[in-house]
DSSP file (Angstrom, degrees, kcal/mol; ACC not computed):
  #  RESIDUE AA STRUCTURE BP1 BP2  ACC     N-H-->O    O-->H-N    N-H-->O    O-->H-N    TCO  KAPPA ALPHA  PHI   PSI    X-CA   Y-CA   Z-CA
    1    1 A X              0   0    0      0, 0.0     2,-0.5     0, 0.0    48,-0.2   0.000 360.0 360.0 360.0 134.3  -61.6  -41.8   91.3
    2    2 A X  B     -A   48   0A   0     46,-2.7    46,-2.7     2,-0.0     2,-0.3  -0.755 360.0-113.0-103.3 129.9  -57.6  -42.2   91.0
    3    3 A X        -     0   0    0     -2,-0.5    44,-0.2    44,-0.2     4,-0.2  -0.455  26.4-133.7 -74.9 135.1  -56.0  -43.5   94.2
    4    4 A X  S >  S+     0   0    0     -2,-0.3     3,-3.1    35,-0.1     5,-0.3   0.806  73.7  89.1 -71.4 -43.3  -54.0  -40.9   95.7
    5    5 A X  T 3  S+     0   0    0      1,-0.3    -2,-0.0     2,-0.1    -1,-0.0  -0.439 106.2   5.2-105.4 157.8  -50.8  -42.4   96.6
    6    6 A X  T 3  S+     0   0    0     -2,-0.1    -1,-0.3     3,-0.1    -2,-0.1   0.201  89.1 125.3  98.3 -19.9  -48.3  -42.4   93.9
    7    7 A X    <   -     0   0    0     -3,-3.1    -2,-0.1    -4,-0.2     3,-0.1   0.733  69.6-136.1 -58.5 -20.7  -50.7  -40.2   91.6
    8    8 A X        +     0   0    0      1,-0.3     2,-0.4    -4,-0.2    -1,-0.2   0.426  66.3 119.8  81.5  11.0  -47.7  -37.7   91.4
    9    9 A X        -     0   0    0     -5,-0.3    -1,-0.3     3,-0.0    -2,-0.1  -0.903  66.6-118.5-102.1 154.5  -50.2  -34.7   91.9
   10   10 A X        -     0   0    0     -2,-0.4     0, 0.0     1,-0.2     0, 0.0  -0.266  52.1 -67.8 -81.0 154.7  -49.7  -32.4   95.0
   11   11 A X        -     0   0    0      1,-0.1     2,-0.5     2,-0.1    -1,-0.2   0.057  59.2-117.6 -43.9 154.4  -52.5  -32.2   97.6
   12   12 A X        -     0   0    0      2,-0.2    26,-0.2    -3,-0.1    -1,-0.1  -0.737   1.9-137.5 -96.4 148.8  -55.7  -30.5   96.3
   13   13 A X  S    S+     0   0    0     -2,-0.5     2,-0.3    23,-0.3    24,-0.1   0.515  86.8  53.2 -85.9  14.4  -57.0  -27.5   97.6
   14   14 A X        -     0   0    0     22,-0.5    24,-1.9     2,-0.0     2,-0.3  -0.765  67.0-169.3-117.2 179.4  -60.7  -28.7   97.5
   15   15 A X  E     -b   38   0A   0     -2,-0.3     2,-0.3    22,-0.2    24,-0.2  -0.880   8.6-165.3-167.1 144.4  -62.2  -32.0   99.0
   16   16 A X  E     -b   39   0A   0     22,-1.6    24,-4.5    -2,-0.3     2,-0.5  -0.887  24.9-114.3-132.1 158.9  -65.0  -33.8   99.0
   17   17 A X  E >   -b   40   0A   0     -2,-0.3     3,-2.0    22,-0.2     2,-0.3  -0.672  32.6-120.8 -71.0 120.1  -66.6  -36.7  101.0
   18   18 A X  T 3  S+     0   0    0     22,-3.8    23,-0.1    -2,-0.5    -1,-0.1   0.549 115.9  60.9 -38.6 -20.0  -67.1  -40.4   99.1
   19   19 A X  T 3  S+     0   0    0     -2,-0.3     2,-0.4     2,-0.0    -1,-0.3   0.204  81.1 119.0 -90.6 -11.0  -70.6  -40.1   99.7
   20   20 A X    <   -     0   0    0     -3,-2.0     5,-0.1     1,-0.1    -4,-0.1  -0.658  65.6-118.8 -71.0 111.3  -70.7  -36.8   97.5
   21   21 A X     >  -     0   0    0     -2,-0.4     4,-0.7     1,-0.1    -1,-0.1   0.013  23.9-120.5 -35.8 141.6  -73.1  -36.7   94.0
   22   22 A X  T  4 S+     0   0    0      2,-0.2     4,-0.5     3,-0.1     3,-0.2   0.751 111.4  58.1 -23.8 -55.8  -71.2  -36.1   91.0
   23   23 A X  T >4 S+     0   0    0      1,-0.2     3,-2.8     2,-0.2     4,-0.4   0.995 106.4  49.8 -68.2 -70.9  -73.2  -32.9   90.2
   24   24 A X  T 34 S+     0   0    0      1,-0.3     4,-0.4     2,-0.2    -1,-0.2   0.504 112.4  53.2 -57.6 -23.9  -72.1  -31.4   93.6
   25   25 A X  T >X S+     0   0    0     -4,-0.7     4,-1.8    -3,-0.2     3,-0.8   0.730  92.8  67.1 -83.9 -22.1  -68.3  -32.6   92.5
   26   26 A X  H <> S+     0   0    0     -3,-2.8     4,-1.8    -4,-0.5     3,-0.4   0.985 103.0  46.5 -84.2 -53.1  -68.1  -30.9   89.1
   27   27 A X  H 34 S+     0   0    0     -4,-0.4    -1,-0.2     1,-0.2    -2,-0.2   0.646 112.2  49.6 -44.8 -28.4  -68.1  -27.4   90.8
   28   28 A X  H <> S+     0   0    0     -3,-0.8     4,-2.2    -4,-0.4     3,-0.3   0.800 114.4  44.3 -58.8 -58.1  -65.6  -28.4   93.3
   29   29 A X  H  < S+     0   0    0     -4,-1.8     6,-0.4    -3,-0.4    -2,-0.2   0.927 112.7  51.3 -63.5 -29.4  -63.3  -29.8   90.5
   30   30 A X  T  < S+     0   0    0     -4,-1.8    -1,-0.2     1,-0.2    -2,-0.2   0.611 112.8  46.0 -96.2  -7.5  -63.8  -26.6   88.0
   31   31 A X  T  4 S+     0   0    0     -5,-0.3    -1,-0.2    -3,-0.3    -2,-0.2   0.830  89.0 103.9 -94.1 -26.3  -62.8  -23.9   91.0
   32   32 A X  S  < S-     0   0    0     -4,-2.2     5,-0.1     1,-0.1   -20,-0.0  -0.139  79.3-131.2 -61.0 151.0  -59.7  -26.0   92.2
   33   33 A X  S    S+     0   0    0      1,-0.2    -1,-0.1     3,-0.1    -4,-0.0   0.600 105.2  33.8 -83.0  -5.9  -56.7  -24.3   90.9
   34   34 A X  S    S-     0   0    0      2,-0.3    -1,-0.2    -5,-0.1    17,-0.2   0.526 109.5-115.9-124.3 -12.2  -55.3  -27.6   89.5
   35   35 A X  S    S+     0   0    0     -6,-0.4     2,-0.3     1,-0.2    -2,-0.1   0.481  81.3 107.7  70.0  20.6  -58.5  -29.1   88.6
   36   36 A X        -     0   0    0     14,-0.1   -22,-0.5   -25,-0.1     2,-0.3  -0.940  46.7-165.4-125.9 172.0  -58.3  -32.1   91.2
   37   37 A X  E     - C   0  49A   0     12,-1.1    12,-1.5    -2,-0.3     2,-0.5  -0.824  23.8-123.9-131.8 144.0  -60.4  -32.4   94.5
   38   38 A X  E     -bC  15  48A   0    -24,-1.9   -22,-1.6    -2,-0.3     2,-0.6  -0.873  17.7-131.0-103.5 147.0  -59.3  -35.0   97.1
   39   39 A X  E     -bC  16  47A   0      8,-5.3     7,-2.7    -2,-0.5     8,-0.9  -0.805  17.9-161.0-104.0 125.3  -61.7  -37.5   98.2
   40   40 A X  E     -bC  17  45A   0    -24,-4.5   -22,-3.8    -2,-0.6     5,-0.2  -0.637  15.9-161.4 -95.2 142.8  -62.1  -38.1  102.1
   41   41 A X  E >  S- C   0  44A   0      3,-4.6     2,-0.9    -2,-0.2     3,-0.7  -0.671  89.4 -56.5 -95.0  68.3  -63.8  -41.6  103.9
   42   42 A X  T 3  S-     0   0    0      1,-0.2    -2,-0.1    -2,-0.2     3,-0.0  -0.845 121.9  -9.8  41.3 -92.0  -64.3  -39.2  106.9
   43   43 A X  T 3  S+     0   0    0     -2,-0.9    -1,-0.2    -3,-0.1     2,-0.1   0.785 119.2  80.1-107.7 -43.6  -60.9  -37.7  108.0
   44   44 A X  E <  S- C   0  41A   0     -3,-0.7    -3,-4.6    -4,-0.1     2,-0.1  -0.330  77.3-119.0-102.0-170.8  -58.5  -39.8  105.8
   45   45 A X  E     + C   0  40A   0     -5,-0.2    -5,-0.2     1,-0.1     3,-0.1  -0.415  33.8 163.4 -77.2 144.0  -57.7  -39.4  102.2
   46   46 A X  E     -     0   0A   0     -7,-2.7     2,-0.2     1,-0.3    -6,-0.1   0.527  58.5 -34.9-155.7  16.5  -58.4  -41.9   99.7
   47   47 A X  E     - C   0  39A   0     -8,-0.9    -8,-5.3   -44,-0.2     2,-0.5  -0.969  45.1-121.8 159.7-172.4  -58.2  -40.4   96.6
   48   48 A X  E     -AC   2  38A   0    -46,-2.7   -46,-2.7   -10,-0.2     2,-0.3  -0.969  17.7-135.7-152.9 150.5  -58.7  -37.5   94.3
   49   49 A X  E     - C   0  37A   0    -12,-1.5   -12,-1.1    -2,-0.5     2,-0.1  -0.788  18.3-158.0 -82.9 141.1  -60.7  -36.8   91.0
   50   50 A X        -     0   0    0     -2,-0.3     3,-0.3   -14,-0.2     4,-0.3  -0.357  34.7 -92.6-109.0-170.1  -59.5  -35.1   88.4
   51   51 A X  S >> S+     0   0    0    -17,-0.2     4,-2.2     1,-0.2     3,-2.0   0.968 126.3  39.2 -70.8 -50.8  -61.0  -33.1   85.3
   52   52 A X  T 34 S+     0   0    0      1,-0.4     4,-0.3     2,-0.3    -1,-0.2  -0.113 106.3  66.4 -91.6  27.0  -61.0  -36.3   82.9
   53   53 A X  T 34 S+     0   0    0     -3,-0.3    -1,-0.4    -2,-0.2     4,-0.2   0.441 108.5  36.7-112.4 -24.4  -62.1  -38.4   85.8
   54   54 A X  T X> S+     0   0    0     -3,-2.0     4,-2.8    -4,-0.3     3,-1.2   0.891 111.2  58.5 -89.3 -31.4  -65.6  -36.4   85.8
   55   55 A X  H >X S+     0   0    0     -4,-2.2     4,-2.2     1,-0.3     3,-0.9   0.968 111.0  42.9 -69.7 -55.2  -65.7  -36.1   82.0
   56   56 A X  H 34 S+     0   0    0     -4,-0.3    -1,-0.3     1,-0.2    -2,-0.2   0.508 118.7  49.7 -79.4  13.7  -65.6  -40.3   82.1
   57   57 A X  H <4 S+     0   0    0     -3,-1.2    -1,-0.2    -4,-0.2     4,-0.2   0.744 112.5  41.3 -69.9 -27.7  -68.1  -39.9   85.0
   58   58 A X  H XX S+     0   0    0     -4,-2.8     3,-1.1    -3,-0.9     4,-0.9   0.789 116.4  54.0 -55.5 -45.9  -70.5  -37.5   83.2
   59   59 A X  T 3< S+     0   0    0     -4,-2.2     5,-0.3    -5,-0.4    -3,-0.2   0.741  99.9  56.8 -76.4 -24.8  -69.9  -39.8   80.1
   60   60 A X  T 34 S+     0   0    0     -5,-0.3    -1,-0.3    -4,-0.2    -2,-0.2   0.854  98.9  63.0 -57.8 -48.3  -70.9  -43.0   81.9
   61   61 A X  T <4 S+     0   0    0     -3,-1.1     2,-0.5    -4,-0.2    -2,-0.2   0.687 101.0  73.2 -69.5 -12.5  -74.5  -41.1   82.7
   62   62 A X  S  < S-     0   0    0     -4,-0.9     2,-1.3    36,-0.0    -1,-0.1  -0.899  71.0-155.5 -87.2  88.0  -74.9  -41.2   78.9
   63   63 A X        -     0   0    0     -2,-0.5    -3,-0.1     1,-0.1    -2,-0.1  -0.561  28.1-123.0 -98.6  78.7  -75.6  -43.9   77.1
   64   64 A X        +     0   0    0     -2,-1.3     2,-0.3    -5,-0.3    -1,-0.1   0.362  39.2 178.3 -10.5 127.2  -74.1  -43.2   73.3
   65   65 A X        -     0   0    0     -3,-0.0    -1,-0.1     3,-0.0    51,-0.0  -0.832  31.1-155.2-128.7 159.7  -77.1  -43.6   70.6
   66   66 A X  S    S+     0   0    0     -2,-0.3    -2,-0.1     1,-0.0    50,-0.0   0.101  86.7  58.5-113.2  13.5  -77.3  -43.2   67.0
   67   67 A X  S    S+     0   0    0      2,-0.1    50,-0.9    50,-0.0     2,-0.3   0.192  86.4 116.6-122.0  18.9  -81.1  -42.4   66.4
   68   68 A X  E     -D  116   0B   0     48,-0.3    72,-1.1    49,-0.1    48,-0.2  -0.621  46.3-158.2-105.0 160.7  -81.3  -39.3   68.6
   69   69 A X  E     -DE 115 139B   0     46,-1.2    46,-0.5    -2,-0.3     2,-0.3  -0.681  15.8-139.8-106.4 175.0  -81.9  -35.5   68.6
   70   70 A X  E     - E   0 138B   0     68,-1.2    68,-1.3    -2,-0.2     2,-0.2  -0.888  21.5-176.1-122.7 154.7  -80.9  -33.1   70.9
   71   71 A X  E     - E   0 137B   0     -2,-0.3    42,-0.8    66,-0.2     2,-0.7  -0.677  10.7-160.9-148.0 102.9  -83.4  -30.4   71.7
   72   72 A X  E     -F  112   0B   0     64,-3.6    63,-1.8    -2,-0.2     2,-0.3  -0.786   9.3-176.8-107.3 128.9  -82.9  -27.2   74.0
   73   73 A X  E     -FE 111 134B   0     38,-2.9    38,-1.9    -2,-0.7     2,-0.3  -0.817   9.1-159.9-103.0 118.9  -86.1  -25.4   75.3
   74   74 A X  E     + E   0 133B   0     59,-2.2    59,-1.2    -2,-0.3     2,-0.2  -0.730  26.3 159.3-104.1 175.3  -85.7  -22.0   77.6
   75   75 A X        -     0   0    0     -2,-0.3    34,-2.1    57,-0.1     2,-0.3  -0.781  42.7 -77.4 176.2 144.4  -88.7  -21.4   79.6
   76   76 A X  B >   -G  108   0C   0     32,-0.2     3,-5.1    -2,-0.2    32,-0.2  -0.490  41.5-115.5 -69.2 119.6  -89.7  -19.2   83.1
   77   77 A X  G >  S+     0   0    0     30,-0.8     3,-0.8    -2,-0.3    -1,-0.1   0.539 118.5  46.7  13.5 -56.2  -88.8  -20.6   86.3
   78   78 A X  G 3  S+     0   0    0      1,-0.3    -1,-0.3     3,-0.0    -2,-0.1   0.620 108.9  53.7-102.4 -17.0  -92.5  -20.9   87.2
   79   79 A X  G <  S+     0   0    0     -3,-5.1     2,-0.7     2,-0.0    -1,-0.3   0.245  84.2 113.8-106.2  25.3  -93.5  -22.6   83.7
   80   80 A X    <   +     0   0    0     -3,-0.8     2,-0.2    -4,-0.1     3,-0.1  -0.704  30.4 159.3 -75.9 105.5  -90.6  -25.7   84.0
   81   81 A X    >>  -     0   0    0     -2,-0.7     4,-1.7     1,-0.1     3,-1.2  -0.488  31.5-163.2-145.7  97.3  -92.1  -28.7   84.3
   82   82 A X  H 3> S+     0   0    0      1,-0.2     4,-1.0     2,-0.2    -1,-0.1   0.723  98.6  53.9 -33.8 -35.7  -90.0  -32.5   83.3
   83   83 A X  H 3> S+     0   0    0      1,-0.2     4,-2.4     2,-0.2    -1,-0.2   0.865 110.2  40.3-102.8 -13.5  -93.5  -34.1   83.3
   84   84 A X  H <> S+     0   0    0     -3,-1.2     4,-0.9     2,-0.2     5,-0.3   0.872 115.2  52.5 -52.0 -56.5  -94.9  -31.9   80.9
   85   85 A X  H  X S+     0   0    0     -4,-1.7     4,-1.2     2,-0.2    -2,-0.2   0.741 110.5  50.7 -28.4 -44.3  -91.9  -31.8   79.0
   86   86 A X  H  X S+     0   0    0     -4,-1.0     4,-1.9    -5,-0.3     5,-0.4   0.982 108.3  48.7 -50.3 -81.0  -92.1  -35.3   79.0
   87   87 A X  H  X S+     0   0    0     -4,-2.4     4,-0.8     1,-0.2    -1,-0.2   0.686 104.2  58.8 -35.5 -27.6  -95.6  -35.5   77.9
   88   88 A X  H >X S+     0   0    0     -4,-0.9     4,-1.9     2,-0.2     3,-0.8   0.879 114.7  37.0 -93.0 -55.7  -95.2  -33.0   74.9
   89   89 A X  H ><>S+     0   0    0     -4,-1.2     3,-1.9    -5,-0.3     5,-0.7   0.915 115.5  53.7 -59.3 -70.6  -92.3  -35.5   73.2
   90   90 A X  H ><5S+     0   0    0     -4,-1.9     3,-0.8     1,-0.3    -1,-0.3   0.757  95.1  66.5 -26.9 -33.9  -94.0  -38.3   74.2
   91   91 A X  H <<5S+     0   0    0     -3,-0.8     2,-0.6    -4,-0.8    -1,-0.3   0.941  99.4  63.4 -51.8 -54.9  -97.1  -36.9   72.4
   92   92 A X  T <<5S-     0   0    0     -3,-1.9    31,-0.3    -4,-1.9    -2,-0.2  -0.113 119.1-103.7 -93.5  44.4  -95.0  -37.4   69.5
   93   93 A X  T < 5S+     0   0    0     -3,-0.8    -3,-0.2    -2,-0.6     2,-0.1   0.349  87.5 116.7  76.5 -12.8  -94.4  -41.0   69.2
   94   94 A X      < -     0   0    0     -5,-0.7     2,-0.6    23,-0.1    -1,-0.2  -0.456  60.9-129.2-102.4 152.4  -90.5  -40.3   70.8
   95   95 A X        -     0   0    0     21,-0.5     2,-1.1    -2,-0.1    22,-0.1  -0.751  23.5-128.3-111.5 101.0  -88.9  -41.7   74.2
   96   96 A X        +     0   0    0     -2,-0.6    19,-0.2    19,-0.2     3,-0.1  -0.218  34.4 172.6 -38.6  94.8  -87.4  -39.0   76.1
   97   97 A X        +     0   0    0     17,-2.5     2,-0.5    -2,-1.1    18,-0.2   0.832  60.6  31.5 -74.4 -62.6  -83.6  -40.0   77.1
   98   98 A X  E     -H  114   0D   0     16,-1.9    16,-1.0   -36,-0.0     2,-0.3  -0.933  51.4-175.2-120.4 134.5  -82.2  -37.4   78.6
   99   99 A X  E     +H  113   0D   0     -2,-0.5     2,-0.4    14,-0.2    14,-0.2  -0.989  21.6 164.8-104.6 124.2  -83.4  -34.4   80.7
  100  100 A X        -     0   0    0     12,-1.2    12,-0.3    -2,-0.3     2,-0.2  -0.771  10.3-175.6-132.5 156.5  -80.6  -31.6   81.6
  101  101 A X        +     0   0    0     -2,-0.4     2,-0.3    10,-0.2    10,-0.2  -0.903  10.1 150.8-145.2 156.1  -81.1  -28.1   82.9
  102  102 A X  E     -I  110   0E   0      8,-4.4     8,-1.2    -2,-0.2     2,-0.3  -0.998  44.8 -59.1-169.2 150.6  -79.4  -25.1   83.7
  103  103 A X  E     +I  109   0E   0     -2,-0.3     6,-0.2     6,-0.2     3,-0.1  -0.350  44.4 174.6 -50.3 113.2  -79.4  -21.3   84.1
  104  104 A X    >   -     0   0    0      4,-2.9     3,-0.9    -2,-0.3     2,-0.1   0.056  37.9 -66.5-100.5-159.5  -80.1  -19.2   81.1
  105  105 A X  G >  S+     0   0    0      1,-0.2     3,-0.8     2,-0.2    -1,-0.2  -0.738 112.7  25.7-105.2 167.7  -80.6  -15.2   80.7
  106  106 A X  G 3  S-     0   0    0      1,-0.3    -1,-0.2    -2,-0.1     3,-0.1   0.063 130.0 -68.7  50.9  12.7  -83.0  -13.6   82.0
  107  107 A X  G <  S+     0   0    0     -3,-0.9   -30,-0.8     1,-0.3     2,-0.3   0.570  89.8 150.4  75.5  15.2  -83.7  -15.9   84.7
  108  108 A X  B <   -G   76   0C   0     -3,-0.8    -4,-2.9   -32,-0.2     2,-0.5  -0.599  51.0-127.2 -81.8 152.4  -84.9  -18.4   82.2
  109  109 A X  E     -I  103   0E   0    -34,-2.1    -6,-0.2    -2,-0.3   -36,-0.1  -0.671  25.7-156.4 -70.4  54.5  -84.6  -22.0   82.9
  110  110 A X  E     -I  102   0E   0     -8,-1.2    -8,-4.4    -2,-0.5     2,-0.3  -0.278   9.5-158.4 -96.0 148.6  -82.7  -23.6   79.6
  111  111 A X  E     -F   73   0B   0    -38,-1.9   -38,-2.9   -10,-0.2     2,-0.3  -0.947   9.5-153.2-158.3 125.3  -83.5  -27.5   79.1
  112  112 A X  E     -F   72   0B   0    -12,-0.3   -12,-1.2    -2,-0.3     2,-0.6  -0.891  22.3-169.5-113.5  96.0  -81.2  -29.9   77.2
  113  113 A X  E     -H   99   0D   0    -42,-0.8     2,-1.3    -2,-0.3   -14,-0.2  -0.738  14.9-161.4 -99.4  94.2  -83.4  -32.7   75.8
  114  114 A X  E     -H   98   0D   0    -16,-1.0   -17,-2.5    -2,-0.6   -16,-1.9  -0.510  16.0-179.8 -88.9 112.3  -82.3  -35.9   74.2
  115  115 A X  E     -D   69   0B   0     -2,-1.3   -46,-1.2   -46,-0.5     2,-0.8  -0.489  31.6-123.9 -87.0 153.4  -84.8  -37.4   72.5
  116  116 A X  E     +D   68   0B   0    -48,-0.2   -21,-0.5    -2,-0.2   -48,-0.3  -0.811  68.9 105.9-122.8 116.8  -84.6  -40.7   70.5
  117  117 A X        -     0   0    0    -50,-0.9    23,-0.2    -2,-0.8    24,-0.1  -0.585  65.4-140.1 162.3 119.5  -85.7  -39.8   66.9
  118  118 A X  S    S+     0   0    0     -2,-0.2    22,-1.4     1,-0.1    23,-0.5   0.765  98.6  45.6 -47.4 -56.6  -83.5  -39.5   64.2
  119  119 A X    >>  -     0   0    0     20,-0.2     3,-0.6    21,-0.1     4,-0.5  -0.708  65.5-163.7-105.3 112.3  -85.7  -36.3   63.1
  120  120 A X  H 3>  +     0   0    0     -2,-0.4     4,-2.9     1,-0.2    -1,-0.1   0.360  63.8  96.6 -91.1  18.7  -86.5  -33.9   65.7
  121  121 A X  H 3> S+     0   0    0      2,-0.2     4,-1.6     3,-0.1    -1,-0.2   0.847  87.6  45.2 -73.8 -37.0  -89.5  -31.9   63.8
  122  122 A X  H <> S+     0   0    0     -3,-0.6     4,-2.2     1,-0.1     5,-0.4   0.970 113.5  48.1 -64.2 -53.9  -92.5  -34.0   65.5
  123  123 A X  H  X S+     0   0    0     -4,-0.5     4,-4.0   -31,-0.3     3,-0.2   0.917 112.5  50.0 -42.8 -51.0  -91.0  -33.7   68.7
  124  124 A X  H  X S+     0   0    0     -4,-2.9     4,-1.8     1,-0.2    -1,-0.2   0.841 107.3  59.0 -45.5 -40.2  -90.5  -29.5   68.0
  125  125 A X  H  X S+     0   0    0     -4,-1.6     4,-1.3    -3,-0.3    -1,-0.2   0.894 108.4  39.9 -45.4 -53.0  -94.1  -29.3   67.0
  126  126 A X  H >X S+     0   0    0     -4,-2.2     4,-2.5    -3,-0.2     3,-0.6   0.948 112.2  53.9 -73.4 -53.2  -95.4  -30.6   70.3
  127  127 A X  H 3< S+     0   0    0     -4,-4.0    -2,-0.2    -5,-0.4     3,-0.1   0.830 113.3  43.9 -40.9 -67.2  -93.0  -28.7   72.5
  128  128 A X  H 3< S+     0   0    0     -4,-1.8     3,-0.4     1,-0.3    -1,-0.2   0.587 110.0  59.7 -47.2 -37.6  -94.0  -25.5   70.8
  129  129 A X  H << S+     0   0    0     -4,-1.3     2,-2.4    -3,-0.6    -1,-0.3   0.994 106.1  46.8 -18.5-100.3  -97.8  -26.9   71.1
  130  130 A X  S  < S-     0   0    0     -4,-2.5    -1,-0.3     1,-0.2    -2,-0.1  -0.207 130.0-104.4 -71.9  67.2  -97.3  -27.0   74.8
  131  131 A X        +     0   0    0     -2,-2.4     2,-0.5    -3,-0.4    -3,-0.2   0.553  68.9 148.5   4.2  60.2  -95.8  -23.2   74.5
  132  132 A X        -     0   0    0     -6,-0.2     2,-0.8    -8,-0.1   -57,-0.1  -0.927  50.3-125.4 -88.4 125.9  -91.9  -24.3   75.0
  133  133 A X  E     -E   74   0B   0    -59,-1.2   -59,-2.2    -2,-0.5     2,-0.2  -0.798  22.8-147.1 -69.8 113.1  -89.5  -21.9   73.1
  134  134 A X  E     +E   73   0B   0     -2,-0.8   -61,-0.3   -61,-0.2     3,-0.1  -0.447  26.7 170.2 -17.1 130.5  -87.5  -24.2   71.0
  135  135 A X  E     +     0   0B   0    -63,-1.8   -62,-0.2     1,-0.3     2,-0.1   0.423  57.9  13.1-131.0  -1.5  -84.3  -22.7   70.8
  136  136 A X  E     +     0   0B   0    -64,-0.3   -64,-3.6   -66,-0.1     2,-0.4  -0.715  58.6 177.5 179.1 121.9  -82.0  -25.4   69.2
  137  137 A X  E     +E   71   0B   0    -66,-0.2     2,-0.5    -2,-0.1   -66,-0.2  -0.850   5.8 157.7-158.2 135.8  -82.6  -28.5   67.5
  138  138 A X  E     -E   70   0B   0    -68,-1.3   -68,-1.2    -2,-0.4     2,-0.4  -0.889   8.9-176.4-126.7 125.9  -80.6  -31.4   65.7
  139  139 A X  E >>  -E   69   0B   0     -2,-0.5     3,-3.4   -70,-0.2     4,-0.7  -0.721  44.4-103.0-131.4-158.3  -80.8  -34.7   64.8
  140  140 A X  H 3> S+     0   0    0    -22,-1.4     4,-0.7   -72,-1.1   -21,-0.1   0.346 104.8  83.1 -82.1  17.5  -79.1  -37.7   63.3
  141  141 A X  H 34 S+     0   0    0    -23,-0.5    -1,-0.3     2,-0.2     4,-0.1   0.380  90.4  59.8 -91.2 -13.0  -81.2  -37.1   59.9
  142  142 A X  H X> S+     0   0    0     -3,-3.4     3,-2.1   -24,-0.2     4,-1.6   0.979 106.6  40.5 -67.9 -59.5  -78.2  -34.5   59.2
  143  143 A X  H 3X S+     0   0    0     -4,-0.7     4,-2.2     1,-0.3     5,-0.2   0.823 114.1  51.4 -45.4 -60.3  -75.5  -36.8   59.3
  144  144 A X  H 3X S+     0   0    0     -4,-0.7     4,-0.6     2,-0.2    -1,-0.3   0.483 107.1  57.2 -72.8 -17.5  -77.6  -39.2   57.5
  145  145 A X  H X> S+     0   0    0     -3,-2.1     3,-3.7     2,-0.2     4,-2.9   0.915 113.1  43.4 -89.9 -88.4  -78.3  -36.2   54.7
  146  146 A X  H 3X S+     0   0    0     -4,-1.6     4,-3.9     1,-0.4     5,-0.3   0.722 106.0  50.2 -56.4 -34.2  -74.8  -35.9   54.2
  147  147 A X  H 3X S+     0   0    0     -4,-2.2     4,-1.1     1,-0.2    -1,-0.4   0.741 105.6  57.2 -77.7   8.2  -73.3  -38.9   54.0
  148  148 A X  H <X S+     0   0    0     -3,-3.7     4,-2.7    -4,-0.6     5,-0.4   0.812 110.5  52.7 -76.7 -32.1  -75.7  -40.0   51.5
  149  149 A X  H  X S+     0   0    0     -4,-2.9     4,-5.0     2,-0.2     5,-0.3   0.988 111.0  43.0 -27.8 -65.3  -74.3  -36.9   49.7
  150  150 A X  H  < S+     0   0    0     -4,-3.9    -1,-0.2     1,-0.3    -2,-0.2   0.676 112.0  52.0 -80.5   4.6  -71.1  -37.9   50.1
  151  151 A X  H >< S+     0   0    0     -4,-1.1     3,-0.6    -5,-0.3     4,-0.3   0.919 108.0  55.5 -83.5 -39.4  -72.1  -41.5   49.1
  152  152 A X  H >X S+     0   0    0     -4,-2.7     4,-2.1     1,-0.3     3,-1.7   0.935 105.2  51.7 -55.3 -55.1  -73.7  -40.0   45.9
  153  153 A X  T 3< S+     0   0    0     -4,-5.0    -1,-0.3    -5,-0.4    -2,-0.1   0.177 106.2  55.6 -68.0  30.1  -70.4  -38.1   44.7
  154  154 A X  T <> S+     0   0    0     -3,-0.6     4,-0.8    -2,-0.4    -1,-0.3   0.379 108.5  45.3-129.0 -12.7  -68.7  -41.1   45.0
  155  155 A X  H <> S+     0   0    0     -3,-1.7     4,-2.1    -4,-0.3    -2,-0.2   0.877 111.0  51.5 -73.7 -54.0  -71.2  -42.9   42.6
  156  156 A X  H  < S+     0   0    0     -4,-2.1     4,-0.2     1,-0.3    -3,-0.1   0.281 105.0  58.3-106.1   9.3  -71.2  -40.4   40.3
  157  157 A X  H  4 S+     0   0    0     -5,-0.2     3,-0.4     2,-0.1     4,-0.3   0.826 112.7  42.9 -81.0 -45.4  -67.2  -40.5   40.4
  158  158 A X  H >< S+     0   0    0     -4,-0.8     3,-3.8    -3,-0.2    -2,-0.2   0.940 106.4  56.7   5.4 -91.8  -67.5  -44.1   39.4
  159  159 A X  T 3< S+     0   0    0     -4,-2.1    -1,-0.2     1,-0.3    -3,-0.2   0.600 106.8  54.8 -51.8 -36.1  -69.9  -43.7   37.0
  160  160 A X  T 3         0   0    0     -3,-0.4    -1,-0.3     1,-0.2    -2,-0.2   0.596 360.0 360.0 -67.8 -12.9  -67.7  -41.4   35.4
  161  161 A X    <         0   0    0     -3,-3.8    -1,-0.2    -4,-0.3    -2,-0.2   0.508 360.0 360.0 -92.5 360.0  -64.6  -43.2   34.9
């Protein structure tokens, strides 16, 4: 939160209470016409949010890894379940970091998983095992693919000279 006076932006045309989630703020910030929201203690003012005051509040809930996958799973409303989700990666030796979800088409349910494992093919196995559609998965065994690439053309430029 940036303390309002002096911020040099004009009142906002949303507001929220101090006591107000995060998630509940980001909609607020992304409909304002200016992208900031003012923050109320009750009646007075006592600051305001901006857009790049929630991305380093989103970015805080994240704790930067280098050994993870990402993995996104759609599924029907009525078949979403985090501890089942849980269970299926966890079946496969991996600790489940991150949970996200959000609306997808059809009324599906799409779920943003961060796993920690460089490779995210055991983990895929199991979802799919417990009948999750896989619909996207990456991990930090690409990165690791290429620079060894690019560490190998750089040997074999050496080697040449």
């Amino acid at each position: 939160m940036i303390p309002r006076p002096g911020s040099g932006c004009p009142p906002a045309t949303e507001h929220v209470d101090t006591q107000t989630h995060l998630i509940d703020v980001l909609p607020k910030v992304l409909q304002a016409k200016d992208y900031c929201v003012d923050v109320y203690d009750g009646t007075s003012p006592v600051g305001l949010i901006d857009a790049p005051a929630m991305l380093r509040g989103f970015a805080s809930l994240t704790a930067p890894r280098d050994d993870c996958s990402v993995i996104t799973v759609e599924c029907r409303p009525e078949d979403y379940s985090a501890s089942m989700l849980a269970h299926a990666v966890e079946d496969s030796d991996a600790h489940l970091l991150d949970l996200m979800t959000a609306p997808g088409d059809n009324g599906n349910v799409v779920v943003t998983l961060r796993v920690r494992q460089s490779d995210p093919s055991s983990a895929v196995h199991n979802l799919e095992r417990y009948d999750f559609k896989v619909t996207e998965a990456h991990g930090s065994s690409n990165v690791d693919a290429i620079v060894a690439y690019d560490r190998l053309l750089a040997l074999q430029t050496l080697l040449s000279v």
